[in-house]
VEXFI-218748 format. One record per atom (N, C-alpha, C): residue number from 1; residue in three letters; atom name; x, y, z. Coordinates in pm, whole numbers, plus 50000, padded with zeros to 5 digits. Each point is the difference from the previous one (the first is absolute). Layout:
<recs>
NUM; ALA; CA; X; Y; Z $
...
</recs>
This chain:
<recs>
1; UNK; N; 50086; 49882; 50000 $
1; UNK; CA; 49914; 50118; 50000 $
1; UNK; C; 50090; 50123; 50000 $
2; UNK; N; 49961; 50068; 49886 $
2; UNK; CA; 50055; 50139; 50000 $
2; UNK; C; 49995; 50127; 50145 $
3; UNK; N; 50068; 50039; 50016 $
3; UNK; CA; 49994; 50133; 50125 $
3; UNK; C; 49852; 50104; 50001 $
4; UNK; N; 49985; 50006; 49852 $
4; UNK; CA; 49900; 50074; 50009 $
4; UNK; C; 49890; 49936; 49980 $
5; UNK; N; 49991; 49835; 49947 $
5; UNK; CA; 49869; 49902; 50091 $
5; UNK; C; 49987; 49970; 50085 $
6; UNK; N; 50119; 49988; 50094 $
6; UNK; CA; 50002; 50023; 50156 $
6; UNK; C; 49910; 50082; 50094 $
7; UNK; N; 50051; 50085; 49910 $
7; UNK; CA; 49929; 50196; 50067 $
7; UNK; C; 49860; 50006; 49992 $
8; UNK; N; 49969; 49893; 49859 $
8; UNK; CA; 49898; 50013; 49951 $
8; UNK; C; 49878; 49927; 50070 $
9; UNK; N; 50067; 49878; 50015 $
9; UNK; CA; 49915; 49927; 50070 $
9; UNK; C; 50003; 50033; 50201 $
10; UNK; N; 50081; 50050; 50046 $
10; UNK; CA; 49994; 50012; 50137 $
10; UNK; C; 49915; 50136; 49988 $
11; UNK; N; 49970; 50101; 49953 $
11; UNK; CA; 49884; 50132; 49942 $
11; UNK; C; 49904; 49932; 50029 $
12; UNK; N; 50007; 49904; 49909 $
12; UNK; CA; 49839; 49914; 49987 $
12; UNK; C; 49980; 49925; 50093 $
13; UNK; N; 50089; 49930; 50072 $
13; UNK; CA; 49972; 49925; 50149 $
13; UNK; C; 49909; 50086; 50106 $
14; UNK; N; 50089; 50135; 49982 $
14; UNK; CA; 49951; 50078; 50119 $
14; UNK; C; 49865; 50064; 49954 $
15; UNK; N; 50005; 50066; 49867 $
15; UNK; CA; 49858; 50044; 49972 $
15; UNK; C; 49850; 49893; 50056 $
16; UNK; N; 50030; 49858; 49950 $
16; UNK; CA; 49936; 49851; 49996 $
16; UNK; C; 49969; 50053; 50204 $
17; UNK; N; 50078; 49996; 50091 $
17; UNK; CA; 50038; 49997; 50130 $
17; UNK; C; 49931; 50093; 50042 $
18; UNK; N; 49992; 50145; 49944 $
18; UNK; CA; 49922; 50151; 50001 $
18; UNK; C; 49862; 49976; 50019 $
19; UNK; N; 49935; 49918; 49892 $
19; UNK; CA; 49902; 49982; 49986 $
19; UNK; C; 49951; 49928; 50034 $
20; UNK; N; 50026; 49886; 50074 $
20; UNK; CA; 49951; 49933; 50095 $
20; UNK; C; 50041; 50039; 50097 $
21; UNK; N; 50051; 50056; 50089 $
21; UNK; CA; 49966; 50082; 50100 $
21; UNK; C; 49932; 50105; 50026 $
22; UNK; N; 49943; 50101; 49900 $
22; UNK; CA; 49874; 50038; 49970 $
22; UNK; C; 49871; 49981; 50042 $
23; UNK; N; 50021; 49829; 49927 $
23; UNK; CA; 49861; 49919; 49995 $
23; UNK; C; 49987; 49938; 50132 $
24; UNK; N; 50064; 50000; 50091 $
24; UNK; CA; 50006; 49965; 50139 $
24; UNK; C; 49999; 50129; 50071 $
25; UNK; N; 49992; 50102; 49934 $
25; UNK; CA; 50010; 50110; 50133 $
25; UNK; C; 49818; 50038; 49949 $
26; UNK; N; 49958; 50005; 49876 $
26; UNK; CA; 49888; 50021; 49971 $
26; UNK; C; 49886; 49958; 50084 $
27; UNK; N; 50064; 49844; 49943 $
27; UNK; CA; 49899; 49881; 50094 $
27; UNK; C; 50014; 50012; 50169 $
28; UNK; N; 50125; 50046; 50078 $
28; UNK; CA; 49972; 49979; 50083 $
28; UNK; C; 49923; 50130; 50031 $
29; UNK; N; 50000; 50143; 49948 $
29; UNK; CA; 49942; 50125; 50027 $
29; UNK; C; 49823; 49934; 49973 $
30; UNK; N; 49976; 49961; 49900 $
30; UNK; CA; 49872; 49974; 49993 $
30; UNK; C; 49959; 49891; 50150 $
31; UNK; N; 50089; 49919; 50007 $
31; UNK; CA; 49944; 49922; 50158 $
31; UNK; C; 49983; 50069; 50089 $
32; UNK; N; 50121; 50073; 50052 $
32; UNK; CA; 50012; 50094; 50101 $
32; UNK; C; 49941; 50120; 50029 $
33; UNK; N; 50074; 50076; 49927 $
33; UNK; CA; 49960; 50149; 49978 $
33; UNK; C; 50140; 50008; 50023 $
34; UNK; N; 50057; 50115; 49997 $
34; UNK; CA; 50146; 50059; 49993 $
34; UNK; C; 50004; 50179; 50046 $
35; UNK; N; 50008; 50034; 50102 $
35; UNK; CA; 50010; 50145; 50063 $
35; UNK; C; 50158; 50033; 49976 $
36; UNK; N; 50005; 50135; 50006 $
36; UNK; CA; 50152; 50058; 49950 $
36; UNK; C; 50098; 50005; 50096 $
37; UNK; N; 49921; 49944; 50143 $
37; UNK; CA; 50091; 49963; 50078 $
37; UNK; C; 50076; 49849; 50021 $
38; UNK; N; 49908; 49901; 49928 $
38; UNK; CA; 50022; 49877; 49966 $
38; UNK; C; 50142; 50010; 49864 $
39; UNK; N; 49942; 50099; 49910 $
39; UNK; CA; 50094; 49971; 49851 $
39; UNK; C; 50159; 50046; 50073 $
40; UNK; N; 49968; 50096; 50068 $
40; UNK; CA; 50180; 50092; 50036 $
40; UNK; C; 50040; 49951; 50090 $
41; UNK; N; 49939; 49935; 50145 $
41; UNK; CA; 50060; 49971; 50122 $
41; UNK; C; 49943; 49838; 49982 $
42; UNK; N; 49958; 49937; 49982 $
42; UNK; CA; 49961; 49866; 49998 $
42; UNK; C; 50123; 49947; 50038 $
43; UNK; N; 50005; 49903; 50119 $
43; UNK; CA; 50072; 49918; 50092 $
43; UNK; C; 50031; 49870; 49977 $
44; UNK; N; 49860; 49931; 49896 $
44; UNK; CA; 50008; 49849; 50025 $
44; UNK; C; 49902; 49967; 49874 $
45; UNK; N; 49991; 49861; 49879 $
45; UNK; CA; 49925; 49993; 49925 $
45; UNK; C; 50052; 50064; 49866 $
46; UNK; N; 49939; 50003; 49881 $
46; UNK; CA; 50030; 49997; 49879 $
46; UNK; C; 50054; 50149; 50013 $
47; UNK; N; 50006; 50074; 50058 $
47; UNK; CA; 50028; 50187; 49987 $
47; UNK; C; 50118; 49961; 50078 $
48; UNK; N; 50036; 49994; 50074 $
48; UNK; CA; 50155; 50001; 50072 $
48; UNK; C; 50095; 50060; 49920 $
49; UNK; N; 50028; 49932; 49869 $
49; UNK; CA; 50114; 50057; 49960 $
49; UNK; C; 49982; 50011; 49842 $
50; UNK; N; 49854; 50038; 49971 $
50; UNK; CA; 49956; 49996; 49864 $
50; UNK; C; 50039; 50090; 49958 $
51; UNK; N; 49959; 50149; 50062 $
51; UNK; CA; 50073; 50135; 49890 $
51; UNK; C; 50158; 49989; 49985 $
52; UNK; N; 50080; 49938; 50103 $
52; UNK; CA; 50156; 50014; 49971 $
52; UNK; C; 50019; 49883; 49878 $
53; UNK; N; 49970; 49903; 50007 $
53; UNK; CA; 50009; 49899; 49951 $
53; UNK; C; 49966; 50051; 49805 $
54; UNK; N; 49863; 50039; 50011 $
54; UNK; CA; 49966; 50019; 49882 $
54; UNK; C; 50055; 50162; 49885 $
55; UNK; N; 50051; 50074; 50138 $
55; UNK; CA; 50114; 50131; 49944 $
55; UNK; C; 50112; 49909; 49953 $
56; UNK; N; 50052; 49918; 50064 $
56; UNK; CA; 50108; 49967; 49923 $
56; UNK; C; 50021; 49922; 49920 $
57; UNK; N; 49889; 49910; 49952 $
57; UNK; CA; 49961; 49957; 49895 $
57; UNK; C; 50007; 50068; 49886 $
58; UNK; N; 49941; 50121; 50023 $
58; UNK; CA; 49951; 50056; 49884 $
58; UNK; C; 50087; 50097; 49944 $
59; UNK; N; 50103; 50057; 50136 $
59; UNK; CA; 50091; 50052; 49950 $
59; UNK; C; 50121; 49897; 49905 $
60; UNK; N; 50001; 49894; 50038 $
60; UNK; CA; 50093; 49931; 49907 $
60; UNK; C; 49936; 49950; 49865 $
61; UNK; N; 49861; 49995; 50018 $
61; UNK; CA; 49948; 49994; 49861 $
61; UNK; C; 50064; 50105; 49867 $
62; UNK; N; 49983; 50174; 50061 $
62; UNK; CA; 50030; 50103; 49932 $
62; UNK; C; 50196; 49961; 49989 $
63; UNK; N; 50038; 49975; 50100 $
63; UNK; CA; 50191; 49985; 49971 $
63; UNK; C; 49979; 49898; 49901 $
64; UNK; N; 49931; 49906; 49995 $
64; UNK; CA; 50014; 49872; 49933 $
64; UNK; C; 49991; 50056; 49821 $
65; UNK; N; 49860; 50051; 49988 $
65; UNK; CA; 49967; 50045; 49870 $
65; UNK; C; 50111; 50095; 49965 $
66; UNK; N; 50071; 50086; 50047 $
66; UNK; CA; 50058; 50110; 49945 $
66; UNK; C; 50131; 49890; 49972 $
67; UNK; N; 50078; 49924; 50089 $
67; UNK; CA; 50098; 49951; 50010 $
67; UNK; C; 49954; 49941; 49800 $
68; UNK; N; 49890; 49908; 49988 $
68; UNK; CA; 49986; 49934; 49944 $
68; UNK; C; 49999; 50059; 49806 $
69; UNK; N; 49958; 50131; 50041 $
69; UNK; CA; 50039; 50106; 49858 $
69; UNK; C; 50108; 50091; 50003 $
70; UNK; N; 50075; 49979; 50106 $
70; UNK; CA; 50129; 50071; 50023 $
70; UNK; C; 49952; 50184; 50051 $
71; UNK; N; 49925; 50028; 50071 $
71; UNK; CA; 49952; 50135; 49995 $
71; UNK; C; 50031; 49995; 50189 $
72; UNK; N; 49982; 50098; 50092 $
72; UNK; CA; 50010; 50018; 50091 $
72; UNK; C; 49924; 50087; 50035 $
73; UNK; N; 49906; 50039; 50160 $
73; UNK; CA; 49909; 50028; 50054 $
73; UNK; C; 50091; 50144; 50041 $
</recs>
């Protein structure tokens, strides 16, 4: 596998990963309900460490794509 099918496919791992975690924060908001003190301070359960988790996902999505056309953020 080439470097930039590498790039290509770990983009797409995490995008694939993005979006099902989504679909679990959706589903669990529709079970639950979700208050803005739950999304930012949440202690325990699917929010714990979802916004850090999913910032840095997504920030390596954008390094990934630029890396992947040679351009920089």
């Amino acid at each position: 596998m080439s470097d930039i099918a590498a790039l290509k496919k770990e983009k797409q791992d995490l995008i694939d990963k993005m979006l099902e975690m989504q679909k679990q924060f959706i589903d669990y908001e529709r079970q639950n309900g979700i208050s803005g003190k739950d999304y930012w301070a949440s202690t325990e359960g699917l929010l714990v460490d979802y916004r850090q988790d999913y910032r840095e996902m997504s920030n390596r999505v954008i390094d990934l794509a630029h890396e992947i056309v040679g351009s920089a953020r």
